[in-house]
N, C-alpha and C positions, 0 to 999 in steps of 0.2 A: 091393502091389496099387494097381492105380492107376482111376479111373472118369474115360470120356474123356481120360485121360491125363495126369490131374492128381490132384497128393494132394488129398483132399477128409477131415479130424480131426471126428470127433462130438462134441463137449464137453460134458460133462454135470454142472453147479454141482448138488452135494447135499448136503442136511441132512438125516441123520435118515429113508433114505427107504427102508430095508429090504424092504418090501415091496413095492415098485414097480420098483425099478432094473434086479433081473433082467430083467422082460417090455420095460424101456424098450431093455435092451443087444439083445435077442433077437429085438424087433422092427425096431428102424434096422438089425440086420445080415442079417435077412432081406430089408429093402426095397431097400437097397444095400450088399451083402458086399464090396467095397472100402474102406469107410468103415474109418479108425484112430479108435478111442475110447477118449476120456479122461475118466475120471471124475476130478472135482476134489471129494475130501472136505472137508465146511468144519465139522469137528468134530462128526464123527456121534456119537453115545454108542450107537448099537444095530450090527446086523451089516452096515450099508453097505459099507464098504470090503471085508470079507471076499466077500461076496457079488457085489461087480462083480468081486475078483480072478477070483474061482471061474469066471466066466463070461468071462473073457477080456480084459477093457477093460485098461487103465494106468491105477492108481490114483496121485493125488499129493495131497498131505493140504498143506491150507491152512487153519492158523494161526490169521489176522488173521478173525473172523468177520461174515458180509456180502456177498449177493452181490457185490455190486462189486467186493470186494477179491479174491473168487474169480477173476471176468470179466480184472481186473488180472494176475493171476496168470496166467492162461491167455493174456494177447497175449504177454506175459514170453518164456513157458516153450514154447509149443507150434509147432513152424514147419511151416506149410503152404500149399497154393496155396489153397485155400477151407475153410472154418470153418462148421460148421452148431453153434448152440449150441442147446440144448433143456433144458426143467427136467425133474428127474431123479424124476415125479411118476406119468407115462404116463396123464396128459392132453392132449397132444397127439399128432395122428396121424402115424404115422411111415411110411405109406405116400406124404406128401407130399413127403419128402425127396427124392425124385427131381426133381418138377415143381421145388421150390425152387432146387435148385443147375443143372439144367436151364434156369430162365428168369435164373439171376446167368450164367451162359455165353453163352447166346446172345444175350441182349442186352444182354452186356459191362455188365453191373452192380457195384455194388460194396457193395448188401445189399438182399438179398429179407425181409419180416417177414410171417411166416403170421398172417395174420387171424384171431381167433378166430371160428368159427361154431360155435353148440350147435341142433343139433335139440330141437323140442318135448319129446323123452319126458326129455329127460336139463337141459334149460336150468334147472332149480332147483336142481339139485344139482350141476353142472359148472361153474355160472356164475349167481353169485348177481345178482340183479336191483341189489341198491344197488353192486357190484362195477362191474356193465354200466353204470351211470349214472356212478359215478366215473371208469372208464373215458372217459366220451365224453366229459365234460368237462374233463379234465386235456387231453386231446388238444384239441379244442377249443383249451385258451389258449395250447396250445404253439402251434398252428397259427395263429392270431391275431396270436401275438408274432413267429414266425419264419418263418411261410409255409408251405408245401408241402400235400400232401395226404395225410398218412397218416390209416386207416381206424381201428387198432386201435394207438396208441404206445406199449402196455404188454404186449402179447405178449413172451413169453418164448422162442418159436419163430424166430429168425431165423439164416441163413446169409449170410456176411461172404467179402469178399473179403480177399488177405492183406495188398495195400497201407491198406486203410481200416483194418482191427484195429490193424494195427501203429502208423500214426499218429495214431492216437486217443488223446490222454493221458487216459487215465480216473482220476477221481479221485474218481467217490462210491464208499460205503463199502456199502450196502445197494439193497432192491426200485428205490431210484429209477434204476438203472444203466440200465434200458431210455428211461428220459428222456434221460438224457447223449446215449447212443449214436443216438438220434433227432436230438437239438440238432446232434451233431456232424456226422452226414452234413448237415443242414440247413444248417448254416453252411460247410461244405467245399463245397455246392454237387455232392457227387456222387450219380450218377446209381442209383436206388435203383424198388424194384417191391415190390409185395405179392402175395399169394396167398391166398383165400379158404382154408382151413384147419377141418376137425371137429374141436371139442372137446369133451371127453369129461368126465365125472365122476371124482374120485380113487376107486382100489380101495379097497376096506371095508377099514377097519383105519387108511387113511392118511389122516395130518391136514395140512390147511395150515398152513405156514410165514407167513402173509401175513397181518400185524394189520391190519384194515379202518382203526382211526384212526389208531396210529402208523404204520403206511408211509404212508397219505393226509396226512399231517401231512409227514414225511419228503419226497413225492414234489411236495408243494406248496410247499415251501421249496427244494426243489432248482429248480424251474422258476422263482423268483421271484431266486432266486441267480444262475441261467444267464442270466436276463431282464437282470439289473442290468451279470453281467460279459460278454455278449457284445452286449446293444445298450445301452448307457450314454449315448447323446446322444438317445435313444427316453424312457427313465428319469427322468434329470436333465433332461430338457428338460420331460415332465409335471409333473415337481417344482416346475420352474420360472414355468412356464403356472400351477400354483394358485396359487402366492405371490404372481403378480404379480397375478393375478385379485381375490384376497382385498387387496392392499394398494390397489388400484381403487377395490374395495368400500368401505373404511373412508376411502379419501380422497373422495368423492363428496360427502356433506355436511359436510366441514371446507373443502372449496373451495367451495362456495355458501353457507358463512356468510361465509367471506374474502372474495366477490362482493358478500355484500349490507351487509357493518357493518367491512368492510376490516380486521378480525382473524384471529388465531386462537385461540379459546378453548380450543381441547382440545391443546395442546401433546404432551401425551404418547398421542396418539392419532396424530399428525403424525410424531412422532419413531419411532411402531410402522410407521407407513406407509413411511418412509424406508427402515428396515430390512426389513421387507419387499422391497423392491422391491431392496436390493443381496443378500438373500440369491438372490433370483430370478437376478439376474444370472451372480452366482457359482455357482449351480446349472448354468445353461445352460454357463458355463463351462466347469466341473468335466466334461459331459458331453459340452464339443468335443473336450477332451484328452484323455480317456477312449476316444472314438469310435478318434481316432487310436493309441491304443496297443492296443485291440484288433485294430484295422485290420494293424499290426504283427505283432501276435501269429499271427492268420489269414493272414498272408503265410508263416509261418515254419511253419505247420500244412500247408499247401498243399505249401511245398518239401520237408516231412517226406513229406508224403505221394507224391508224384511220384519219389520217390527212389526207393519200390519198383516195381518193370518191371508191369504190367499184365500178366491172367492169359496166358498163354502163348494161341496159338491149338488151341483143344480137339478133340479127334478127335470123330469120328458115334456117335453113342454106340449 
């Protein structure tokens, strides 16, 4: 089966979600019954796996534990012309699947990310308030650092085109993988849309996966990691900017005593200023040759990506 005439794969990363998986398979194949879905177990201990066989999906049991290594797994393993991935929680509305992979066709996209929106009666228990403020601000620095205009960078809702999955080398391990995969279209330059999206409260019984300070911990070293390895003349050249500032600083009244008594009395304040000012150097440095091997690296991410043929042209749905 095919929608507009393209394979469109549901993928669904779960932990531990027994109570949830069934209504998440029952609802995406009600909203679109062509969809193939793949549940990818990441080391359930309750009846996940059993419960999405029962119900129809492809189970494949992954190992290495973490989203990411899940997400890894899945560009690996699964070949299709469009990828809708969704957490395996049914917090997200799955009647959106249509508009999502709808607006990556028509306007030849290469990843739509459903925005979280929670209505009043349900926003304290779907989506905790310091959640929403982590949220804005992680986006925020990404946005700051790397450009673009995404709403919500840590939705778990998005549908992918097959050349961008494929040539995305993913390499984090856990929750931060929706940063990567943000970084990545960012820095690929392709062309990507949002879709406002209901979210909803987890079913009774079901707990979050999601440590508020270790993934926030996790997700804020992955952005300061991407920060260093994808603009490094950005990085090293800040580095360089306070060193040289600060060895300024300490040389301003060792040269207005050498103005007014033609010495210098603080010698090893002179010799900090020195070094100072070649660490700076060699930072700016560090960050020209750096700029150019990323530059490299993004040329060779580009021709991975263009290797795969763009989506086919899609029937009237």
């Amino acid at each position: 089966m095919s929608y507009r005439g393209l394979h469109v794969a549901l993928i669904v990363p779960c932990y531990n979600e027994e109570i949830a998986i069934a209504k998440v398979i029952s609802d995406f194949r009600r909203s679109m019954p062509s969809l193939e879905i793949y549940v990818f177990d990441n080391n359930s201990t309750d009846r996940t796996k059993d419960i999405a066989t029962r119900e129809g999906a492809a189970v494949i049991h992954v190992a290495l534990p973490g989203k990411g290594n899940v997400v890894r797994r899945i560009a690996a393993d699964v070949d299709a012309d469009i990828y809708v991935m969704v957490d395996g929680d049914a917090t997200y509305d799955a009647t959106a699947v249509v508009s999502m992979v709808d607006k990556l066709i028509d306007e030849k996209l290469d990843m739509v990310v459903g925005c979280r929106q929670t209505a009043p009666d349900v926003s304290a228990a779907a989506y905790r308030s310091g959640h929403q403020w982590g949220n804005r601000l992680f986006t925020q620095m990404v946005l700051r650092i790397f450009g673009g205009s995404f709403t919500d960078m840590l939705s778990g809702y998005r549908v992918f085109s097959k050349r961008f999955l494929k040539s995305t080398p993913i390499l984090s391990r856990g929750f931060e993988i929706e940063t990567e995969l943000t970084v990545s279209a960012l820095e690929l330059r392709v062309p990507y849309g949002e879709i406002m999206t209901p979210y909803g409260a987890r079913l009774e019984g079901s707990e979050s996966k999601l440590s508020t300070y270790k993934d926030g911990l996790r997700i804020s070293w992955a952005i300061f990691r991407l920060f260093i390895c994808e603009r490094p003349l950005a990085f090293f050249g800040i580095g360089a900017l306070l060193l040289a500032m600060l060895a300024i600083l300490l040389a301003i009244p060792i040269f207005s005593e050498y103005l007014a008594i033609g010495l210098v009395p603080r010698l090893p304040t002179a010799l900090l200023c020195a070094s100072l000012m070649i660490c700076a150097g060699l930072s700016f440095l560090a960050g020209l040759i750096l700029d150019n091997v990323v530059r490299g690296r993004q040329e060779v991410k580009r021709l991975a990506y263009l290797a795969y043929s763009p989506l086919p042209m899609a029937k009237d749905s």
